[in-house]
N, C-alpha and C positions, 0 to 999 in steps of 0.2 A: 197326482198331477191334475188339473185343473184347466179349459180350455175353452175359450168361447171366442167367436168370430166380432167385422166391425165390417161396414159395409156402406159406400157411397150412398147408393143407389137402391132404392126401396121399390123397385118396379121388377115382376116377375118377367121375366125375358122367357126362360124356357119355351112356353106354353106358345111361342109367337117365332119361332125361329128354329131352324135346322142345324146347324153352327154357327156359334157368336164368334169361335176362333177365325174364318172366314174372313179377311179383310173385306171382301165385298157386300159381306152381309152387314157387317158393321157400318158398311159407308151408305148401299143403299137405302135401308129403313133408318127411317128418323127417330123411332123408339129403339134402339137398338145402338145406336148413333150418339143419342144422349144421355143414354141412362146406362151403357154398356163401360166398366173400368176391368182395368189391371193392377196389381199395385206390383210396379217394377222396381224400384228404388227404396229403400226405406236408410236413411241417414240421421240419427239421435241428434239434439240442439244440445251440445258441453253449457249453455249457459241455462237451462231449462231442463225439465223433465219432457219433453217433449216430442215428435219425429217429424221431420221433412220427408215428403213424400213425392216420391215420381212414378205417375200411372198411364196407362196408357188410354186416351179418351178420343173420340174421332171428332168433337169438338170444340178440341184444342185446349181442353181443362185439365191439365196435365201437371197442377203442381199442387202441394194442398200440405198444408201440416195438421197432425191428430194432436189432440192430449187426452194423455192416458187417463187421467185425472176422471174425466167426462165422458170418455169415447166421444168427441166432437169434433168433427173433422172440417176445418177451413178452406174452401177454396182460397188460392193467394192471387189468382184473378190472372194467370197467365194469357187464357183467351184473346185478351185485349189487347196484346203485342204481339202475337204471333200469326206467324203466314201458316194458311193452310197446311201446307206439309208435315208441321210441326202435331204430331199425334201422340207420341211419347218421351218420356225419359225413360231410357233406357240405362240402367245401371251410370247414370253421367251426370252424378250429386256430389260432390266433395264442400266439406267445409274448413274455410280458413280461418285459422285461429287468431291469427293476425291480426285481420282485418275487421272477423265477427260478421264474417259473409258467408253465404254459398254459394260455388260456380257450379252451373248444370250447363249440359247442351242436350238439343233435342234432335229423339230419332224420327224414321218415318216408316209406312208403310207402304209406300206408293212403289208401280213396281218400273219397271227399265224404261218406257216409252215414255215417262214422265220427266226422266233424272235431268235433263238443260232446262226444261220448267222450273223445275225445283230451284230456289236459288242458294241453300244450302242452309245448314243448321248455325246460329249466330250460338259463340260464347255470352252466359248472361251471368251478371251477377246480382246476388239478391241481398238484404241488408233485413233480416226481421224486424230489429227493434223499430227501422223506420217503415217496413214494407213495401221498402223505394228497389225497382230493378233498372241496372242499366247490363244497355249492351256494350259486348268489347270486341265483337267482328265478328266475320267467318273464316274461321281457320283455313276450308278449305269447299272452293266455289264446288256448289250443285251437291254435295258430300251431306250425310248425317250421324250423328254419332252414335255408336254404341253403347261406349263404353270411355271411362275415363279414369284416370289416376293423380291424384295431383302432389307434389313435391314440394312441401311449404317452406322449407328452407331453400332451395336455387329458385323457386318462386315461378317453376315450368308445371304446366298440365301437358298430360300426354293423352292423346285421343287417336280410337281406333272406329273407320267409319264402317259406313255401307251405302254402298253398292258396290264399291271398288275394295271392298276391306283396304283404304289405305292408312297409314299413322299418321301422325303431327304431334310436336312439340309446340305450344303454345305458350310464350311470355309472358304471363297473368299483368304483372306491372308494364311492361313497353307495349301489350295488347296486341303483337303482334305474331304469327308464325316465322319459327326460326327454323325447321327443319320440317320435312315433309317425305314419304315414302310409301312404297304400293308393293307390301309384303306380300298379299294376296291369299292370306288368311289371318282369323282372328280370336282374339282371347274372349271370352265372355265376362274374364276381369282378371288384370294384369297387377303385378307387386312390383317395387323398387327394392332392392337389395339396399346392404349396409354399403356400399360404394358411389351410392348412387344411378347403377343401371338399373332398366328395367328391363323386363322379360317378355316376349313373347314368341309369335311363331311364325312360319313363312313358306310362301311357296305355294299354290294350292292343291290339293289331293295330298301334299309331301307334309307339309307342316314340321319342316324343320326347323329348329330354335333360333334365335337370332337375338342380339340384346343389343341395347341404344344408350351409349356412352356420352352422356350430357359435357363430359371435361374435355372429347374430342368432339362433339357436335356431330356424331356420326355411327349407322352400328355396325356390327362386327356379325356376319352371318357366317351359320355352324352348319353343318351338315348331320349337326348330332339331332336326333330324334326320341320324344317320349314314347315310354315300351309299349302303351296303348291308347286309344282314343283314335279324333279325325277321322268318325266314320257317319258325321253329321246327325247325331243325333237332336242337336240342336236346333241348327238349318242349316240348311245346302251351303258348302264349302268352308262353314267357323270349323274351325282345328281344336285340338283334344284338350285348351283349357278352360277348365268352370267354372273355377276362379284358384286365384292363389292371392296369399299372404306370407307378408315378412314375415318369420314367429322370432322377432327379435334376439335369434340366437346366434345368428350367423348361417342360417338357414332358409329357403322359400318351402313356404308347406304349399300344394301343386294338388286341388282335386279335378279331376279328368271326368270329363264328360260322362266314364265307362260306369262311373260311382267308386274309383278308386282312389286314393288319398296315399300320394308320394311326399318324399321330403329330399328336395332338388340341392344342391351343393353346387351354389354359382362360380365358386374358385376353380374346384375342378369340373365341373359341368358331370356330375353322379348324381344318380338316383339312389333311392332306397324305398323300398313298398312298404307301406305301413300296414294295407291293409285295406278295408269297404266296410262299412255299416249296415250295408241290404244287398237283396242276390240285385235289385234292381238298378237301372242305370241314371246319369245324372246326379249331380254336387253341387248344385247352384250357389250355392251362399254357405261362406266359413265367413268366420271372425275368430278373432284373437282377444278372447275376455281379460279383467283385469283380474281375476284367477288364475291366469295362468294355463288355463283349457280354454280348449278350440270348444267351441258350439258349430252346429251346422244341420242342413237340409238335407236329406237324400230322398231319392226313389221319385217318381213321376207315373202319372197313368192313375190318381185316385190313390195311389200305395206310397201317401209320402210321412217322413219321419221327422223327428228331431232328433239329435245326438248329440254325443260332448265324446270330446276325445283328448284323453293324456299322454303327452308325450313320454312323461318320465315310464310309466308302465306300459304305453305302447297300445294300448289297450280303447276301444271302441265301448260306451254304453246308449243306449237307445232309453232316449228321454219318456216318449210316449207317439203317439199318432197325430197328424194333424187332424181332426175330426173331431165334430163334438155331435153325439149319437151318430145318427144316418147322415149327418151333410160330413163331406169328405174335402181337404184342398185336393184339386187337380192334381194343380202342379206350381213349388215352390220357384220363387226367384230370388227374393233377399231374407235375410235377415239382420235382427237389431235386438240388443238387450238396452233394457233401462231397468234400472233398479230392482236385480234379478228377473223381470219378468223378458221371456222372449218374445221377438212379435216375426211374426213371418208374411210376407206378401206373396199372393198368390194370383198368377198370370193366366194367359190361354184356356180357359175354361170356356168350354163348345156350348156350358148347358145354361150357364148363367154369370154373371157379373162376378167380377172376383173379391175375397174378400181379402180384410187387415188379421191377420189371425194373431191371439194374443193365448202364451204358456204360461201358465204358474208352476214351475216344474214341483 
């Protein structure tokens, strides 16, 4: 295996700072401010070998595509439209195939005594080939998003915010919200089933399941709960998931916060434990390759992995280390394959700017 990092920002931060993870340290120093990323989002271009990228930057540069080709990473100039608050994409990059767009919405940092200032996160769509964006609203006033899912076929995105963890359904074409709700906890990244609902959870402290039935326009809350997680390892009151994906089977594959990998049965609402890939906790990022095996992240705190996991044997292997010699990822957020290689983006790192991490397994 083979491994070597990519990286915005060519400015040593360490040596000038206490904690970069710090919202306040980031906003009050100007070096720190400009030169400090995350790579929160990483989303592949189907017409390109390429990645769209959503980072976290405190002056509003928060959106950039890499090519692997180069290692040359493009600002796509979001700065320029956006309102202060607007600091990150937070896992809320979908691309529609359709159209040969990406829709993102942007999260914040800012904390409670701000939220009526704030006037909320706008849906944007972006257009590569021209590098034209337009906006299509705000789903929901003074709200930012976390996180997103989107349904190319009913042509609805579903988004889950913060500060209120509320949902919304969003009609990408009539650009407007059709449903709205304040489940009062949140996924870190949600799936649609083969029926067209989606999943998540509700309730805060409880994080009971609950799913939103797009053919009734409405959702159906359960009192059923996953066996573990929603003990905030995340942050304060997101619920135990960290992401899930359709595994095209008739199945949602469900990694829990805890770093344990379930495989959830929307019909009858049953689990089944597959199992964890490290003693350590967090699962940030799975995908569903076109092999046929999951890839994914686990562990956080410097002790983070890559792994591949077959369903057919049941069976966990561990790719290799995020690290190449002494430099270590933090802590992983997404991942992306292009053309066998993996690439992993790494967040909240206290000591310095985070990097693009790139596997040749």
């Amino acid at each position: 295996m083979k491994v070597k990092y990519h990286r915005i920002s060519e400015v040593d931060l360490e040596a000038h700072h206490k904690n970069l993870a710090d919202p306040e340290v980031m906003t009050s120093d100007p070096l720190a401010a400009a030169h400090n990323y995350s790579f929160t989002t990483l989303r592949p271009y189907p017409e390109a070998p390429r990645l769209y990228l959503g980072t976290t930057n405190m002056k509003n540069r928060i959106f950039w595509s890499f090519d692997p080709a180069t290692g040359h990473f493009d600002d796509l100039g979001y700065d320029k439209a956006a309102d202060p608050f607007e600091i990150k994409i937070h896992r809320s990059l979908e691309y529609d195939q359709l159209k040969q767009i990406f829709y993102g919405v942007s999260s914040g940092l800012h904390n409670e005594s701000l939220f009526l200032q704030a006037p909320g996160a706008r849906i944007f769509q972006y257009a590569p080939l021209t590098r034209q964006y337009e906006f299509l609203g705000i789903p929901l006033p003074h709200e930012y998003t976390q996180t997103i899912t989107f349904d190319p076929g009913r042509r609805l995105l579903y988004g889950f915010t913060y500060h209120t963890f509320s949902f919304y359904v969003f009609d990408v074409d009539k650009r407007q919200t059709i449903f709205s709700a304040m489940p009062g906890s949140i996924s870190h990244i949600s799936a649609i089933d083969d029926t067209g609902c989606i999943w998540s959870t509700w309730g805060r402290d409880l994080h009971y399941i609950y799913k939103y039935d797009p053919a009734k326009n409405d959702i159906e809350w359960t009192k059923k709960m996953f066996p573990e997680g929603g003990k905030s390892y995340m942050y304060p009151g997101a619920g135990p998931i960290d992401c899930m994906v359709n595994g095209k089977d008739g199945f949602l594959y469900v990694a829990l916060e805890t770093g344990t990998l379930l495989r959830f049965d929307p019909k009858r609402m049953e689990f089944e434990y597959l199992g964890r890939p490290s003693p350590y906790p967090r699962m940030p990022a799975l995908i569903l390759a076109e092999d046929g095996l999951f890839y994914g992240t686990c562990g956080d705190n410097w002790n983070v992995k890559v792994f591949v996991f077959n369903r057919k044997t049941r069976g966990f292997s561990i790719i290799g280390d995020v690290a190449e010699g002494k430099t270590r990822c933090y802590r992983p957020h997404d991942i992306a394959m292009i053309h066998g290689r993996i690439y992993v983006g790494e967040t909240d790192n206290p000591k310095r700017s985070g990097y693009l991490w790139e596997i040749i397994p």
